[in-house]
N, CA, C and O of each residue as an XYZ file, in Angstrom:
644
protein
N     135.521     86.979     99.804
C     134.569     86.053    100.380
C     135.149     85.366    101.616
O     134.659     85.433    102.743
N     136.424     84.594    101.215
C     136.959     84.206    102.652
C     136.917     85.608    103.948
O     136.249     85.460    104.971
N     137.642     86.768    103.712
C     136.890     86.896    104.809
C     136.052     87.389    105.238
O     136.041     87.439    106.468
N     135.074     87.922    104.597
C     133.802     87.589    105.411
C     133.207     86.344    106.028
O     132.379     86.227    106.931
N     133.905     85.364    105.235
C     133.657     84.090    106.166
C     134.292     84.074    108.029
O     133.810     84.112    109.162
N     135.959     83.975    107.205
C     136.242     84.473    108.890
C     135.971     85.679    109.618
O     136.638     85.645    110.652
N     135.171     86.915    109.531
C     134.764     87.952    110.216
C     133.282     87.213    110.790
O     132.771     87.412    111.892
N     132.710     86.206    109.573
C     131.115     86.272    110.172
C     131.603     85.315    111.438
O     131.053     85.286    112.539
N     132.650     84.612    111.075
C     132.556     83.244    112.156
C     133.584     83.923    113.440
O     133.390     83.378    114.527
N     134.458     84.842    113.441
C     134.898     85.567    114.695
C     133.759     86.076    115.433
O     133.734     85.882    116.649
N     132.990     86.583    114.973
C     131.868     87.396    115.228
C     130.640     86.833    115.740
O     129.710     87.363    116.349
N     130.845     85.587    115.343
C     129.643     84.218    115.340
C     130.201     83.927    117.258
O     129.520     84.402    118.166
N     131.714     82.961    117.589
C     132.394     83.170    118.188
C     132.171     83.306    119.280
O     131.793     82.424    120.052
N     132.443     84.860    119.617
C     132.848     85.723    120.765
C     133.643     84.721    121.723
O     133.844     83.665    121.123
N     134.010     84.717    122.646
C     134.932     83.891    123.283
C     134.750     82.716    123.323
O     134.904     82.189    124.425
N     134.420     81.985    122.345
C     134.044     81.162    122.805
C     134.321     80.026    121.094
O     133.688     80.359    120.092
N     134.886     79.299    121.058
C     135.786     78.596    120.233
C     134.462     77.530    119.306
O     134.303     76.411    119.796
N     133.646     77.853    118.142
C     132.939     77.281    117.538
C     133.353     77.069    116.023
O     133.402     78.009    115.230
N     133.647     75.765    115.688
C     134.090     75.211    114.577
C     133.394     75.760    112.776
O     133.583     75.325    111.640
N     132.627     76.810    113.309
C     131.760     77.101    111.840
C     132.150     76.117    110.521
O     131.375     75.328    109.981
N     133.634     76.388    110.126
C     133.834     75.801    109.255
C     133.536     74.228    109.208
O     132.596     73.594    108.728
N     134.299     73.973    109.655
C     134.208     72.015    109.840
C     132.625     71.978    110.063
O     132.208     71.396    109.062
N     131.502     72.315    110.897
C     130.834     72.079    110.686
C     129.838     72.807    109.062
O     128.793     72.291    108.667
N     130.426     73.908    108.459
C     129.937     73.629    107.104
C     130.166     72.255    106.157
O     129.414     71.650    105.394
N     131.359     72.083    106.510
C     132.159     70.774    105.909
C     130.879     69.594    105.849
O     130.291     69.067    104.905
N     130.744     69.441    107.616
C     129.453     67.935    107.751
C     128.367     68.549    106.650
O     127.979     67.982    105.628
N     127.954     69.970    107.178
C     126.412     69.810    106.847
C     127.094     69.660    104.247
O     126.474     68.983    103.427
N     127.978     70.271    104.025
C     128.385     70.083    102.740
C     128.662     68.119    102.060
O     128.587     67.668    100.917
N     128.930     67.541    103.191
C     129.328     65.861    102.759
C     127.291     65.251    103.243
O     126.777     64.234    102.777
N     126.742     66.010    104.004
C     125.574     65.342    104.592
C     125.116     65.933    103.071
O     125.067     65.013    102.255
N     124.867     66.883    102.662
C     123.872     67.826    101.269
C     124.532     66.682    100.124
O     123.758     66.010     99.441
N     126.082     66.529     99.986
C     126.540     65.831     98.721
C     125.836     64.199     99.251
O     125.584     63.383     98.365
N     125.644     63.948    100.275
C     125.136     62.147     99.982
C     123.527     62.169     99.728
O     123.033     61.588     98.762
N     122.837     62.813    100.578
C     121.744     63.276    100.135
C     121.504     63.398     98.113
O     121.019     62.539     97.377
N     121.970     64.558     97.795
C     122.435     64.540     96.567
C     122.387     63.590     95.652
O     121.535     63.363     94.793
N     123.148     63.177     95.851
C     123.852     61.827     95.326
C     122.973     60.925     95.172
O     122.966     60.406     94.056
N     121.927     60.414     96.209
C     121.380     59.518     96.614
C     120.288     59.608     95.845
O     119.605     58.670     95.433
N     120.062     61.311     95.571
C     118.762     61.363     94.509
C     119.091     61.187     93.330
O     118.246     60.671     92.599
N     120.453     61.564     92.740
C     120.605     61.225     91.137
C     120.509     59.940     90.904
O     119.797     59.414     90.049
N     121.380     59.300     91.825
C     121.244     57.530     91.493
C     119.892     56.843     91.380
O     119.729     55.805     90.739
N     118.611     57.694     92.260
C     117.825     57.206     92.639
C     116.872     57.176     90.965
O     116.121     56.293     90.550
N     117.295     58.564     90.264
C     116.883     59.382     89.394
C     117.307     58.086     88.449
O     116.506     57.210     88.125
N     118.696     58.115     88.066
C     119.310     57.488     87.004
C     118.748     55.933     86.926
O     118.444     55.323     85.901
N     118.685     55.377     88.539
C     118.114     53.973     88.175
C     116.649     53.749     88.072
O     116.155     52.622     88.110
N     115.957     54.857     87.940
C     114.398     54.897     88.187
C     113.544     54.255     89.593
O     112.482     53.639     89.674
N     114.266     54.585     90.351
C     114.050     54.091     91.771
C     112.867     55.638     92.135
O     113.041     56.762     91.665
N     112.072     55.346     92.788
C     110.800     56.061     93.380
C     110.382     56.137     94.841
O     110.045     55.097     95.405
N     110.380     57.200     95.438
C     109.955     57.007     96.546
C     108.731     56.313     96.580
O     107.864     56.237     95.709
N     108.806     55.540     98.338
C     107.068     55.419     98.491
C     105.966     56.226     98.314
O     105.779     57.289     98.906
N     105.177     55.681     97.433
C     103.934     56.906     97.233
C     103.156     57.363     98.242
O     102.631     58.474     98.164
N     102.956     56.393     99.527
C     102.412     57.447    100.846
C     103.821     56.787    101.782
O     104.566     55.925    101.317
N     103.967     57.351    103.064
C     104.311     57.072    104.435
C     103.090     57.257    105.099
O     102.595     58.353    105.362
N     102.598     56.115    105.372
C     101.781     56.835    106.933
C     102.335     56.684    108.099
O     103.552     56.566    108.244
N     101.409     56.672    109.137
C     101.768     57.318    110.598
C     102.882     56.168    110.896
O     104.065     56.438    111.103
N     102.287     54.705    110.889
C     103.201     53.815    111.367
C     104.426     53.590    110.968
O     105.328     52.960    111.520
N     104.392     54.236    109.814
C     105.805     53.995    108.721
C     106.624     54.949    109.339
O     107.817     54.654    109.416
N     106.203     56.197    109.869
C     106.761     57.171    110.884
C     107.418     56.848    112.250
O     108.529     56.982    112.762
N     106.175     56.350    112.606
C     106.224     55.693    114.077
C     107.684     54.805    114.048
O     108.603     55.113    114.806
N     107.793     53.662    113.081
C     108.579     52.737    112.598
C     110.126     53.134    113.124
O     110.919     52.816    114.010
N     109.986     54.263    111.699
C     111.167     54.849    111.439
C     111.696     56.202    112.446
O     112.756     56.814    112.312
N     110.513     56.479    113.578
C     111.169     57.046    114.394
C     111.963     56.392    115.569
O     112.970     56.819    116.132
N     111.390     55.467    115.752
C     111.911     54.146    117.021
C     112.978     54.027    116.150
O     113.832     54.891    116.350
N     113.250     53.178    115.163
C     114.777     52.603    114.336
C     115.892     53.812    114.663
O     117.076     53.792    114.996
N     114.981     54.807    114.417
C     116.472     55.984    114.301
C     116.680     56.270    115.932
O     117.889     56.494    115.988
N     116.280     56.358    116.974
C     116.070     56.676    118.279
C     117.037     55.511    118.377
O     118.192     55.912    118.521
N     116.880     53.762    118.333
C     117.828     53.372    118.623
C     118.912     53.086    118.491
O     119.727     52.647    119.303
N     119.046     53.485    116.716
C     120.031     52.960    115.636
C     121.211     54.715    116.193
O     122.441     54.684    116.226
N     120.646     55.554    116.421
C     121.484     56.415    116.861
C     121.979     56.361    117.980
O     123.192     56.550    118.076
N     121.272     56.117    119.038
C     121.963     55.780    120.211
C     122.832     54.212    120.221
O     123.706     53.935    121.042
N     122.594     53.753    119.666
C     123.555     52.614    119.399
C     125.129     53.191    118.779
O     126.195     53.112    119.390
N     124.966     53.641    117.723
C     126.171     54.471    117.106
C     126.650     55.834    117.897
O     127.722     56.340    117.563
N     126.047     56.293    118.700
C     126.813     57.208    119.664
C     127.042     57.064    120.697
O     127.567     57.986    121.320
N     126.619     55.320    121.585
C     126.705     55.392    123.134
C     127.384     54.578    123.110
O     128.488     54.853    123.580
N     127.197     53.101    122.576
C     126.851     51.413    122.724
C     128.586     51.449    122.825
O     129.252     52.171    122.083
N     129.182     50.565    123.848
C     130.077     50.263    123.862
C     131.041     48.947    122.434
O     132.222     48.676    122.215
N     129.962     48.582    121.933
C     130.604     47.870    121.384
C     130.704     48.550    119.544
O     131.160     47.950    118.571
N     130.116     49.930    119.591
C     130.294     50.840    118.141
C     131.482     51.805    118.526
O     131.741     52.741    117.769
N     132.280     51.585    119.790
C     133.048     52.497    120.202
C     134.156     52.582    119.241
O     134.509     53.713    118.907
N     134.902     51.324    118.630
C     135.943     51.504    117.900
C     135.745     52.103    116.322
O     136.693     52.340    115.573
N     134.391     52.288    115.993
C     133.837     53.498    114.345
C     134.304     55.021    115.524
O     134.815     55.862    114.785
N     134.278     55.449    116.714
C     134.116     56.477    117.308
C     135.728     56.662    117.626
O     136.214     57.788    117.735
N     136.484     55.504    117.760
C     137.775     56.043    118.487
C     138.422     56.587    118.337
O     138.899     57.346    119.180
N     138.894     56.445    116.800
C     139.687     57.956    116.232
C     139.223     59.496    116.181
O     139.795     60.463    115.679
N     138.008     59.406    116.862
C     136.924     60.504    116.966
C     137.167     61.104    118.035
O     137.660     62.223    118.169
N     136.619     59.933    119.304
C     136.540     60.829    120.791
C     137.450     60.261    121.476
O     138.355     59.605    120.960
N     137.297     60.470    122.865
C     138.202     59.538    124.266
C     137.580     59.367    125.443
O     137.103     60.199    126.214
N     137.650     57.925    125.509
C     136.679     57.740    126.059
C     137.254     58.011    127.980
O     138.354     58.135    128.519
N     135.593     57.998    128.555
C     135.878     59.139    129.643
C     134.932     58.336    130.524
O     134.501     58.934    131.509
N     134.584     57.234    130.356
C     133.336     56.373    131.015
C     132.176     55.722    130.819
O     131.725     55.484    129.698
N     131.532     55.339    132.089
C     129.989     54.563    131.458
C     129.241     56.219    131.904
O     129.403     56.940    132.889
N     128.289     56.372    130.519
C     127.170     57.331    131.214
C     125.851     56.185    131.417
O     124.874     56.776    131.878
N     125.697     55.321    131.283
C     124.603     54.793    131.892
C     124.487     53.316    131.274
O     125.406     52.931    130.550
N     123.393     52.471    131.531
C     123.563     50.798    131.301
C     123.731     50.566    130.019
O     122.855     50.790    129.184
N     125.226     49.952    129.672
C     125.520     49.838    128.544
C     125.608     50.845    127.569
O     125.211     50.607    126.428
N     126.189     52.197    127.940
C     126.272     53.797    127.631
C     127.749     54.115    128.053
O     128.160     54.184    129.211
N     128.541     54.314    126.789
C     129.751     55.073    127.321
C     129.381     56.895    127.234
O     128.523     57.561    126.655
N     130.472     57.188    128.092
C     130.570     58.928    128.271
C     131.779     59.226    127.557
O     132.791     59.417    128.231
N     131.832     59.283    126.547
C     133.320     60.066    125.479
C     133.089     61.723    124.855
O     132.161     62.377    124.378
N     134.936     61.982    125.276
C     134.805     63.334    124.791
C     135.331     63.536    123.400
O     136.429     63.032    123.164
N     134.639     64.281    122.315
C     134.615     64.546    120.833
C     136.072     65.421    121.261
O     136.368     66.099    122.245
N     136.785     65.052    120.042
C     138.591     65.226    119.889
C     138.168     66.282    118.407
O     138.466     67.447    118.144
N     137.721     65.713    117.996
C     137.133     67.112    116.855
C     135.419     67.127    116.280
O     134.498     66.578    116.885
N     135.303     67.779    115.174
C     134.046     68.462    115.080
C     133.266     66.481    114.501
O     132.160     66.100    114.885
N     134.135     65.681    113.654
C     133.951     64.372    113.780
C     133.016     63.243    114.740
O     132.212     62.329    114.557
N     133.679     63.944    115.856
C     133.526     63.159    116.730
C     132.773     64.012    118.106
O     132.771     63.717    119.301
N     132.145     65.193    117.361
C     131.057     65.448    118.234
C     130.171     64.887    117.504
O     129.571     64.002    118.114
N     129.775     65.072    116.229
C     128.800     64.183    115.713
C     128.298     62.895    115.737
O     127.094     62.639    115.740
N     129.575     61.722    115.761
C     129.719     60.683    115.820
C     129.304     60.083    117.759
O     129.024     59.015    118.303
N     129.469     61.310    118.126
C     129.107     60.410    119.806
C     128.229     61.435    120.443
O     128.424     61.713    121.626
N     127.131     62.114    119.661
C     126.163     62.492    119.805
C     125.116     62.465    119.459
O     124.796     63.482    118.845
N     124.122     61.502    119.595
C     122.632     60.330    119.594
C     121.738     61.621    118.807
O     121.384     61.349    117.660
N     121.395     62.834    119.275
C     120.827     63.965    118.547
C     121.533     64.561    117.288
O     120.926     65.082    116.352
N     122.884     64.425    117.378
C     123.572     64.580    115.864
C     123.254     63.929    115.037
O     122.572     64.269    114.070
N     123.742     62.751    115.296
C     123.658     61.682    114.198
C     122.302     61.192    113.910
O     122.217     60.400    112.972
N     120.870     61.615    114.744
C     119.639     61.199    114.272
C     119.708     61.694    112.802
O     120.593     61.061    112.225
N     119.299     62.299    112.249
C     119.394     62.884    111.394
C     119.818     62.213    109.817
O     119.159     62.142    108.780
N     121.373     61.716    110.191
C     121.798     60.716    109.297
C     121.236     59.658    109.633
O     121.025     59.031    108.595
N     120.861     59.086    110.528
C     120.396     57.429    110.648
C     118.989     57.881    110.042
O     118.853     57.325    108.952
N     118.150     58.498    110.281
C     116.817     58.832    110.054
C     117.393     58.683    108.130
O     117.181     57.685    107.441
N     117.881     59.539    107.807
C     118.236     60.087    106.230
C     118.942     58.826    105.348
O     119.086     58.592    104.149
N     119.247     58.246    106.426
C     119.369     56.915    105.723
C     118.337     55.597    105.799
O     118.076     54.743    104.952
N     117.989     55.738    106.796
C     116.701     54.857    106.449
C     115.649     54.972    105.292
O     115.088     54.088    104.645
N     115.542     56.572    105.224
C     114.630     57.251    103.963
C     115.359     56.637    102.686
O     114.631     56.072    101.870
N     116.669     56.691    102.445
C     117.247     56.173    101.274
C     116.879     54.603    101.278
O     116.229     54.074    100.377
N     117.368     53.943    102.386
C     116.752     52.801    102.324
C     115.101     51.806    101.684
O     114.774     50.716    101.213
N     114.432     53.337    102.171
C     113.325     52.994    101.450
C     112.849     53.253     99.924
O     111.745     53.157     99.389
N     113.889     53.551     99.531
C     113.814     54.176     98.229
C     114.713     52.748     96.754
O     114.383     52.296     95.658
N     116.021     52.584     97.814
C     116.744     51.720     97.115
C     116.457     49.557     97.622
O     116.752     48.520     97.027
N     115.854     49.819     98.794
C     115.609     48.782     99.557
C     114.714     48.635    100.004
O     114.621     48.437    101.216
N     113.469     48.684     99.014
C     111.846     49.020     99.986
C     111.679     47.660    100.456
O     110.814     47.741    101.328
N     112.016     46.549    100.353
C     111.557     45.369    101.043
C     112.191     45.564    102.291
O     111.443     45.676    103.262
N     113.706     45.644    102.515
C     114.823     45.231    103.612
C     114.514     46.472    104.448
O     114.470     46.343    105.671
N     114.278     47.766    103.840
C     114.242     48.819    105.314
C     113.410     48.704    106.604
O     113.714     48.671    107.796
N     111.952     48.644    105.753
C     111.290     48.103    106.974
C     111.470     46.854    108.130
O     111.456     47.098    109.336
N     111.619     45.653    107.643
C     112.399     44.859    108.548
C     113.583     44.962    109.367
O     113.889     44.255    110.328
N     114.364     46.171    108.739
C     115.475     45.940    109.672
C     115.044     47.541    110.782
O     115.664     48.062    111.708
N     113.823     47.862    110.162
C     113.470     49.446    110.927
C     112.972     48.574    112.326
O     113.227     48.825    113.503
N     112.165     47.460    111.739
C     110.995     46.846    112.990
C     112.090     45.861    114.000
O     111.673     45.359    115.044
N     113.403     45.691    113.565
C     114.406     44.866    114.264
C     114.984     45.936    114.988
O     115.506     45.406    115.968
N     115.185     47.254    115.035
C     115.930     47.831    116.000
C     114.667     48.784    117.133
O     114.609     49.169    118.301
N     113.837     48.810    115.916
C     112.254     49.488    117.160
C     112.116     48.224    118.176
O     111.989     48.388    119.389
N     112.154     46.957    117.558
C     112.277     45.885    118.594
C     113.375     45.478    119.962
O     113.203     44.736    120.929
N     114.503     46.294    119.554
C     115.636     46.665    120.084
C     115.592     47.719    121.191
O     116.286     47.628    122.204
N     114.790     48.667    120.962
C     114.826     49.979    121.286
C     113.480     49.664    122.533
O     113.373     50.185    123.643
N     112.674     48.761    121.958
C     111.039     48.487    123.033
C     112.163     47.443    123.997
O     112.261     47.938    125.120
N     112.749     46.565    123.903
C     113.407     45.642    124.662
C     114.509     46.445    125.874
O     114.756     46.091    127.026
N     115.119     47.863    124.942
C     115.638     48.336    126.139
C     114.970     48.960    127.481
O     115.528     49.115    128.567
N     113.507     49.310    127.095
C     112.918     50.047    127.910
C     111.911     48.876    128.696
O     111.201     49.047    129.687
N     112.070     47.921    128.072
C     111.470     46.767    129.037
C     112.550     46.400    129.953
O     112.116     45.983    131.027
N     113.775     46.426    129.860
C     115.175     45.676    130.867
C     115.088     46.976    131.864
O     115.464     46.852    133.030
N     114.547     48.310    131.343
C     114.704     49.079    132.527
C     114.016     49.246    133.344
O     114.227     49.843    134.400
N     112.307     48.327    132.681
C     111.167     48.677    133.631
C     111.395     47.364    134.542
O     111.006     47.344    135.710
N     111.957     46.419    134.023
C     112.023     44.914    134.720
C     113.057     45.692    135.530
O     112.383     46.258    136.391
N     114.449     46.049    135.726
C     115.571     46.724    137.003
C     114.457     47.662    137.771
O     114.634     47.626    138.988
N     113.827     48.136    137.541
C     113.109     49.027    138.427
C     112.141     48.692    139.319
O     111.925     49.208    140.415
N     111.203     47.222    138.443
C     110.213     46.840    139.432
C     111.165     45.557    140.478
O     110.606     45.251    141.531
N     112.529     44.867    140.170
C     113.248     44.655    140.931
C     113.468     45.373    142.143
O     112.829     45.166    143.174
N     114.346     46.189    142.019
C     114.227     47.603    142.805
C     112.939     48.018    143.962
O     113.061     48.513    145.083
N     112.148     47.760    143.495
C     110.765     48.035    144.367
C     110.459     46.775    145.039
O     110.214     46.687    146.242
N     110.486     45.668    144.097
C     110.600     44.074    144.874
C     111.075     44.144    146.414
O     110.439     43.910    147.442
N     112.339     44.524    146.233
C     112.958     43.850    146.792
C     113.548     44.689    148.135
O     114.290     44.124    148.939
């Protein structure tokens, strides 16, 4: 079995240096919390919400849009990232540019990686914390509408002036 593992992943490859393993590793610790999250959910008789609708979507798509880019850009989540990446600059207002040192820390300082877990944890949230998720979903969608207002306010500056 190992190697066909390493033949599929040479082969996967070609010149070109892709972590297969380590990233089985994430997607194996992402499946075990997941997991996990349902037995406990199971064992304490915890229930999902019986509907989501659109806004509960809407909600929880803004929270994760900013709650991820917060954890992969924001200068001040840089030190959860440092043993991860190195940092290499500002990519944009209040946006660092860091390079991933391993398969860790491509995840960790990549806003489309880590949606996924922020999203997957909010879902748990609503399961173990149905009062607190939503409030703290509508505190970072509030976060996330405020950044795109500071950019429309720099821009109509910009034209001001």
């Amino acid at each position: 079995m190992t190697e066909f593992l390493e033949k599929t992943e040479r082969e996967y490859e070609g010149e070109h240096d892709r972590p297969l393993g380590a990233y089985a590793r994430i997607i194996g610790v992402y499946g075990s919390v997941v997991g996990a999250a349902a037995l406990i959910a199971r064992a304490t008789g915890r229930r999902p919400p019986e509907r989501i609708g659109p806004m509960d979507v809407a909600l929880m798509a803004a929270c994760t849009h900013k709650l991820s880019r917060l954890l992969a850009k924001d200068p001040v989540t840089s030190p959860i990232r440092a043993p991860f990446t190195r940092y290499k600059g500002v990519s944009g207002p209040a946006e660092l540019r860091e390079e991933p040192r391993n398969t860790v820390g491509e995840l960790l300082s990549c806003p489309f990686c880590i949606a996924q877990w922020t999203a997957t944890g909010y879902a748990i949230g609503l399961v173990f914390a149905p009062r607190a998720a939503p409030p703290g979903g509508a505190a970072m969608t509030a976060v996330a509408a405020a950044d795109w207002m500071q950019f429309a306010y720099a821009k109509l500056q910009k034209i001001a002036s």
